[in-house]
C-alpha positions as a Markdown table, in Angstrom:
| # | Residue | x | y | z |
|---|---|---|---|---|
| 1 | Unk | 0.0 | 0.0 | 0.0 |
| 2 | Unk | 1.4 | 3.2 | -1.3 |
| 3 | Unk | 1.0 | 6.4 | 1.5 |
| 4 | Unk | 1.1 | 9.9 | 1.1 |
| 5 | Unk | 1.0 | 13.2 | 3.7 |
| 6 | Unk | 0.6 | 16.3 | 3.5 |
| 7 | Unk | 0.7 | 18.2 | 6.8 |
| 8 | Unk | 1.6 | 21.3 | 5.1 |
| 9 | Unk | -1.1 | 23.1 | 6.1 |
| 10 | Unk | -4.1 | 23.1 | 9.2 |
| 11 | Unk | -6.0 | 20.2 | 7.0 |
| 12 | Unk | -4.0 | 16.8 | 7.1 |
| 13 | Unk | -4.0 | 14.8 | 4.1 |
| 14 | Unk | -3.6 | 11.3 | 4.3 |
| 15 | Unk | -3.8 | 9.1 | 0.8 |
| 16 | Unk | -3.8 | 5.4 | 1.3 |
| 17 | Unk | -3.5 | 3.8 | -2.2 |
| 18 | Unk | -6.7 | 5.9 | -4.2 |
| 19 | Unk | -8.1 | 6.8 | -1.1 |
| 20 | Unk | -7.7 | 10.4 | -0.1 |
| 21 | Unk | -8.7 | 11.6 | 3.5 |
| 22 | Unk | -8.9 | 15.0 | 5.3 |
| 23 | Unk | -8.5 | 15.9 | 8.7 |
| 24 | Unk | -9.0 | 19.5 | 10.1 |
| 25 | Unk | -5.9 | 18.9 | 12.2 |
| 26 | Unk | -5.1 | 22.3 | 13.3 |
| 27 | Unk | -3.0 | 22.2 | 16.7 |
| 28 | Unk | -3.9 | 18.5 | 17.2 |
| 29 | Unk | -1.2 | 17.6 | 14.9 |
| 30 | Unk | 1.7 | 16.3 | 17.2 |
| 31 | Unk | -1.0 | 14.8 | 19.6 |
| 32 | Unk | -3.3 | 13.1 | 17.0 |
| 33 | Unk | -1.3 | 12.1 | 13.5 |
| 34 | Unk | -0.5 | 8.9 | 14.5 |
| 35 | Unk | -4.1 | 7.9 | 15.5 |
| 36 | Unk | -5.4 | 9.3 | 12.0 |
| 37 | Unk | -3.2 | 7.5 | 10.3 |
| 38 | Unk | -3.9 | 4.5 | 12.8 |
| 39 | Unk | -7.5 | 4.8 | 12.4 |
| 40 | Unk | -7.1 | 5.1 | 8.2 |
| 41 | Unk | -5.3 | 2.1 | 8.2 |
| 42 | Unk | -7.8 | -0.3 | 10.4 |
| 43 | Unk | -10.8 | 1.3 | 8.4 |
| 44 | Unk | -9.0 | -0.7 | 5.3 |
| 45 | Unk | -8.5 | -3.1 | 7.1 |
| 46 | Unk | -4.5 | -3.1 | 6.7 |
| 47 | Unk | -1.3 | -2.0 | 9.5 |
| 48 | Unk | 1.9 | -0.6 | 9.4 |
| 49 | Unk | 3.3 | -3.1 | 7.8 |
| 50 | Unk | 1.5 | -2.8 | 4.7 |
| 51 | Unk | 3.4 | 0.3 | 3.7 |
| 52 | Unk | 5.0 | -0.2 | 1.1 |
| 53 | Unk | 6.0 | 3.5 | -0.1 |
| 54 | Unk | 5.7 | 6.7 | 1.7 |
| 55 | Unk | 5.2 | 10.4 | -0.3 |
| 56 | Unk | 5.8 | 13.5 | 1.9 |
| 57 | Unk | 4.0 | 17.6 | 0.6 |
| 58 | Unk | 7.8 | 18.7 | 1.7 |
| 59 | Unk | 7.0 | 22.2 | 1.6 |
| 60 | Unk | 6.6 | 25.0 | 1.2 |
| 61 | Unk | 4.4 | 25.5 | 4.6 |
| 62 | Unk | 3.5 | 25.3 | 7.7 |
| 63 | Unk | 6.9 | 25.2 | 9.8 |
| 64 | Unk | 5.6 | 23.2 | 12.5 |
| 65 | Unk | 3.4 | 21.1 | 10.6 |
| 66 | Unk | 6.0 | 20.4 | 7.8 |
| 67 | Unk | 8.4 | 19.6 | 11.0 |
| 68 | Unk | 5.4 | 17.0 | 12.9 |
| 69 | Unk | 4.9 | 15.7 | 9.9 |
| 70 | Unk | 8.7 | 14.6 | 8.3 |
| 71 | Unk | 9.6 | 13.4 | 11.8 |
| 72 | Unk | 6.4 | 10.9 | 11.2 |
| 73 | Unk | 7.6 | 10.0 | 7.7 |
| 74 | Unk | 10.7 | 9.9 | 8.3 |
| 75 | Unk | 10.6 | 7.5 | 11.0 |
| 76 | Unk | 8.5 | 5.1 | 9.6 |
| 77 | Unk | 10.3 | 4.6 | 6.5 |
| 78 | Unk | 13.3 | 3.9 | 8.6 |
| 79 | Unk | 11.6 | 1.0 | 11.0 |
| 80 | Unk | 9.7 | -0.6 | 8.0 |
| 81 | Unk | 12.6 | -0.1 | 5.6 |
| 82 | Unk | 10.3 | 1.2 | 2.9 |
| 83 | Unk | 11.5 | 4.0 | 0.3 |
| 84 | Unk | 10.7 | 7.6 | 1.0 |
| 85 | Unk | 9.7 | 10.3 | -2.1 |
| 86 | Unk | 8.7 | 13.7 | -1.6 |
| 87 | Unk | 6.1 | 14.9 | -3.9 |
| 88 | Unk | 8.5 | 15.8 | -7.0 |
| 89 | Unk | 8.7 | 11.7 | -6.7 |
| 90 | Unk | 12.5 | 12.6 | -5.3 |
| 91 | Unk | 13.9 | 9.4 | -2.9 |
| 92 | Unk | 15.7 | 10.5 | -0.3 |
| 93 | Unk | 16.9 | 9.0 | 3.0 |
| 94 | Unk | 15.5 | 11.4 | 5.1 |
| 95 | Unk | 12.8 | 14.5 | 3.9 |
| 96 | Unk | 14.4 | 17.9 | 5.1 |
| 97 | Unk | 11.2 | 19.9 | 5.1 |
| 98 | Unk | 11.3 | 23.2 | 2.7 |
| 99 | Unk | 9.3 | 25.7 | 4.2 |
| 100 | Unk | 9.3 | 28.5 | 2.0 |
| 101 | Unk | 11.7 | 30.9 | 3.8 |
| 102 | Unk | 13.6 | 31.1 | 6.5 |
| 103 | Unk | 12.4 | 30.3 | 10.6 |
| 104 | Unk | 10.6 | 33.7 | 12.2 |
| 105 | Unk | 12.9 | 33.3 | 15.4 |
| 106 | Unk | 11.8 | 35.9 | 17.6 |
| 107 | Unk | 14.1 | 37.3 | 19.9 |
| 108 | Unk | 14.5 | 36.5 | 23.5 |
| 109 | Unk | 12.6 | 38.6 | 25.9 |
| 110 | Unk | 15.2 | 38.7 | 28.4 |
């Protein structure tokens, strides 16, 4: 089963194979990817293990979404040992997310 994520922007999009879901994720992201995903998976009535390829929306975006979101894809191509693309069908290793521009670090208050 071929995966793709997009968690580029405050609606997570998971693909599983032809089948696209949305999730209004907004600042649930960190707590509640995993579950969708999870949940996605049991509703076809497949795991983990049948990844077998994993696509990643690397940016631009949302900082910390782009960030939640490689961490996730990025780990689980590692433990299943499946390939990784990002969604100019690139393999890599690991995704390094491309946000657009560069970090709004504010400076420290004191």
């Amino acid at each position: 089963m071929e995966m793709y994520l997009d968690t580029s922007t405050p609606t997570t999009i998971l693909k599983l194979n032809n089948k696209t879901y949305k999730w209004d994720s907004g600042r649930d992201l960190a707590e509640g990817l995993l579950k969708f995903i999870q949940d996605k998976l049991s509703e076809n009535n497949t795991t983990w293990t049948d990844i077998t390829k994993i696509t990643f929306m690397s940016g631009p975006g949302s900082f910390t979404g782009l960030r939640i979101g490689a961490s996730v894809v990025n780990t689980l191509a590692h433990e299943l040992k499946i390939p990784l693309y990002d969604h100019h069908g690139q393999k890599h290793q690991i995704i390094i997310p491309n946000y657009g521009r560069p970090a709004n670090i504010s400076n420290p208050k004191k």
